[in-house]
N, C-alpha and C positions, 0 to 999 in steps of 0.2 A: 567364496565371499558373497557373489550374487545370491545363492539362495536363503544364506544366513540373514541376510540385510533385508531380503524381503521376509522373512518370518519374524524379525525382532520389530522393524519397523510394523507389519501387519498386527503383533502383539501391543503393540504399542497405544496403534488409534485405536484400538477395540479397550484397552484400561484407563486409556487416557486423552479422550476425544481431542481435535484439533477445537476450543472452545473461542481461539481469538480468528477463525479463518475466514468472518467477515472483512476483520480489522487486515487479516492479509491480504485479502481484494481489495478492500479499499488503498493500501500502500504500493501494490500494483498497480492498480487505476492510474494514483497520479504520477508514477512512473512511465507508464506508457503514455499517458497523454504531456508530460512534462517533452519528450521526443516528438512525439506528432504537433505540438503546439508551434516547436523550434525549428523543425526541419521538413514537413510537410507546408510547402510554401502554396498550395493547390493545382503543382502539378503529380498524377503520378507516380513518376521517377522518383518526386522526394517522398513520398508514402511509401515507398520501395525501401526507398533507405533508412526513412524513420522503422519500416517491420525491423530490416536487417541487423538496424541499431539496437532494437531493444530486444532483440533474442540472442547474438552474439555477446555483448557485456556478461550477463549472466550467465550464460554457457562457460566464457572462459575464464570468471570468476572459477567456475564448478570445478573445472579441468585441472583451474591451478590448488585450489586448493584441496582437490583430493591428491592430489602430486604431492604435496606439502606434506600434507597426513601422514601418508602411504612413506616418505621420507623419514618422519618422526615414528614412526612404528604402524603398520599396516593392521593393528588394533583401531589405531585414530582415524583410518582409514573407514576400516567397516561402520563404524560409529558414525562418519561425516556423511557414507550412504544410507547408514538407519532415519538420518537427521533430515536427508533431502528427500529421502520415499515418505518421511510422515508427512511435509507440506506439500505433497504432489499427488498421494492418493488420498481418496474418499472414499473406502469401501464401507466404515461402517454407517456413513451418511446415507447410503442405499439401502445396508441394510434395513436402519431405523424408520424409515420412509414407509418405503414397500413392507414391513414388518406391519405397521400400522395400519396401513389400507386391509391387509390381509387378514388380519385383527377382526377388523368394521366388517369385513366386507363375511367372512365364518358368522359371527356375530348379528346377521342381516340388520346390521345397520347403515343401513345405503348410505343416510344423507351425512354421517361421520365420514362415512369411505369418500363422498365426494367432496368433501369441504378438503379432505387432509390432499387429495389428488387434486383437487383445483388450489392448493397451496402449493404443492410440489411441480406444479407447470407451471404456474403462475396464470393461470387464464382458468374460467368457469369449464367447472363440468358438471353443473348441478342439472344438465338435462338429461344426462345418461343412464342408461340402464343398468340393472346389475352385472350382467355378463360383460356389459360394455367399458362397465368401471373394471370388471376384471382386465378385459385386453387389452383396454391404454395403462392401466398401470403395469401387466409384463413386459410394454412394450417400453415404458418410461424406466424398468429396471433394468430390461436387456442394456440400452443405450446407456445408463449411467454406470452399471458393472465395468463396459467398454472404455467409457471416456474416463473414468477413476478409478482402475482397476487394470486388464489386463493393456488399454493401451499403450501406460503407463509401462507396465512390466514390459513390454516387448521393446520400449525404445530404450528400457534399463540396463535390460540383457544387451543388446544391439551396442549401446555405448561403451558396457564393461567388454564386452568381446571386444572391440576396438581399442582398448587401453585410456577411455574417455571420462572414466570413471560413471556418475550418475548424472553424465550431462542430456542423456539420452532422455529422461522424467524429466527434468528444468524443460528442454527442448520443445518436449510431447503439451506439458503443462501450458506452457506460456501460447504457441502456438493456437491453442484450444483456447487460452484465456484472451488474446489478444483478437479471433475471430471473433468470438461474442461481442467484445467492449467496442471494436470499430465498426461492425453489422448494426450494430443500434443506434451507433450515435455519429459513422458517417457511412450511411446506405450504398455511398455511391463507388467510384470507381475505387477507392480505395476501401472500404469495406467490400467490394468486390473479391480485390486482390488478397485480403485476408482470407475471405472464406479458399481459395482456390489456394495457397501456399498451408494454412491448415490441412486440405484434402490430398497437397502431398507428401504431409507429412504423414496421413493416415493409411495413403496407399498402402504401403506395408501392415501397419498394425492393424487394417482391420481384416486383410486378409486370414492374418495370421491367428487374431479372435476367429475369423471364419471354418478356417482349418480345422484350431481346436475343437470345435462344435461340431464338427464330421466327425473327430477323432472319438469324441466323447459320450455324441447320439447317436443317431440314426444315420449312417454317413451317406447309401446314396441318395436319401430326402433331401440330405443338406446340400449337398452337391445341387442336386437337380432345381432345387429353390431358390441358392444362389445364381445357377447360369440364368433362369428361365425369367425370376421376378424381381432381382436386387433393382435391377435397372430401372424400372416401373416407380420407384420411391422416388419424392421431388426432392431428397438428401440421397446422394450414393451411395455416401456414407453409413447411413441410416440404413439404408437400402440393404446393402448387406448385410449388416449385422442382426437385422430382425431378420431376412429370410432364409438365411443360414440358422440361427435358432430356433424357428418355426421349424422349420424340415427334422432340425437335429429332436424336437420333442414331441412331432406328429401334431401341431396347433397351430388353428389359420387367425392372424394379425391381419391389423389392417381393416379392410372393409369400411363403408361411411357408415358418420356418425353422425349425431346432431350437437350443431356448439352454435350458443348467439343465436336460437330459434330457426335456424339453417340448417339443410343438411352439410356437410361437409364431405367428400366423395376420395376417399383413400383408397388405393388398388387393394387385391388381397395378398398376403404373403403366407408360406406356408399351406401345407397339404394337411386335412386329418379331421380332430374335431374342430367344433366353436370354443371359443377359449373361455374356463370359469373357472372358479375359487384355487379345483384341483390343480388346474395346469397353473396356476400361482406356486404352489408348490413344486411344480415340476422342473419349472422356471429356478428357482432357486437350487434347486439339486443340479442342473445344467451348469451354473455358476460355478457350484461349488465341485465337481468335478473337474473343469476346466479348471479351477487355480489352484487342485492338488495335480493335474497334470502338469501343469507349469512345475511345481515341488518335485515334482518325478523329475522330469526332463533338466532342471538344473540341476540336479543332484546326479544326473547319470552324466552330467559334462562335467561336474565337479570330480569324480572318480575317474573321470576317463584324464581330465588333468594329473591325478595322483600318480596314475599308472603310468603315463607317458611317463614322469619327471621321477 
């Protein structure tokens, strides 16, 4: 059932984009701050309780109502995980993005590639060079494949292995969306506490995108990038997942840039060449093996299911 739900649901956003998923952030927004307004009193403890509150409601919405499903016919079942993997990933949001930069940028049209990349971070990058605009935007698409794509998938798997149905995507989603929305708008000890309850919920998934990316490239590059320079990135997070793909495609990330008339001084990641147009492509191919190895690897627990029973 897991790999079915993620092929129908992945066919899905690709014919049928998510077109209202501002209007869904925005109806999460006042969900989450409806709980941090009532129960975050400014200690804390109650910013602990206000996270706790608004990722368990929806969890055990998820739980019961795939129980309910799977009850009425284990049809309505697959159907209720088609329904919760399209509002939880974004892969062809990454695609379209990074499609375009890659576009501009084959095209040597610098200043389109940097308008559409200074849209896609939300911060200028119109001081960048061309190689430059190539390796922040593999690095803006390694990270978004991760946080809308395989994170996604490995808290899906994780939750249906458990009998959780796709509480494990609500979980992975909300967690990621409730860091952002409290990091912005309360910096302090409780946008603290968000980013750090995020980070562990990523512990696993980003590993496990890391894995992939040995399995898939260059594996002892990957290895070797992840022990050496994950740690060196001001996001951990981050950290691994660009140095594990740098290693797994032979391409160095990272490095300073100029943004705001400054330099700005990023470690390096990754062994091999400087990163341009090519490794855009390479990058993508990286992706896209990693989420037919996912296809493989549920389909081989799928059969090994059949076989036991």
């Amino acid at each position: 059932m897991s790999l079915l739900s993620l092929i129908f649901a992945l066919l899905l956003e690709q014919l049928h984009p998510l077109a209202l998923r501002r209007n869904l952030h925005a109806a999460l927004g006042r969900y989450v701050d409806f709980f941090h307004r009532y129960l975050h009193a400014g200690h804390l403890k109650h910013g602990r309780i206000a996270w706790l509150v608004v990722i368990l409601l929806p969890l055990i919405g998820t739980v019961s109502l795939y129980w309910l499903m799977y009850w009425v016919h284990p049809v309505f079942a697959l159907l209720f995980n088609v329904l919760v993997l399209y509002f939880t990933l974004g892969f062809r949001q990454f695609i379209r993005s990074y499609t375009d930069i890659h576009q501009a940028l084959r095209d040597n049209d610098l200043d389109k590639a940097r308008n559409l990349l200074s849209a896609w971070r939300a911060s200028s990058c119109h001081e960048l060079k061309h190689e430059e605009v190539a390796r922040v935007t593999i690095e803006e698409g390694l990270l978004a494949a991760h946080r809308y794509l395989f994170g996604v998938i490995t808290w899906f798997v994780v939750s249906m292995f458990l009998g959780l149905g796709p509480a494990g995507a609500v979980l992975y989603r909300m967690a990621h969306f409730i860091d952002q929305l409290w990091d912005h708008e309360d910096p302090g000890d409780l946008g603290v506490f968000a980013r750090q309850a995020y980070r562990w919920v990523e512990w696993l998934s980003m590993r496990v995108t890391a894995m992939i990316f040995a399995i898939v490239g260059d594996f002892e590059d990957t290895l070797y990038c992840w022990r050496t320079q994950s740690q060196n990135w001001p996001d951990p997070v981050a950290g691994v997942v660009l140095a594990s793909a740098a290693g797994a495609i032979g391409v160095r990330l990272g490095l300073p840039i100029l943004q705001a008339g400054l330099p700005q001084d990023r470690p390096e990641l990754g062994i091999g060449e400087d990163a341009d147009v090519d490794f855009m492509q390479s990058t993508v191919g990286l992706v896209w093996r990693a989420l037919v190895f996912w296809f493989a690897l549920l389909l081989l627990f799928g059969l090994a299911t059949l076989v036991k029973f």
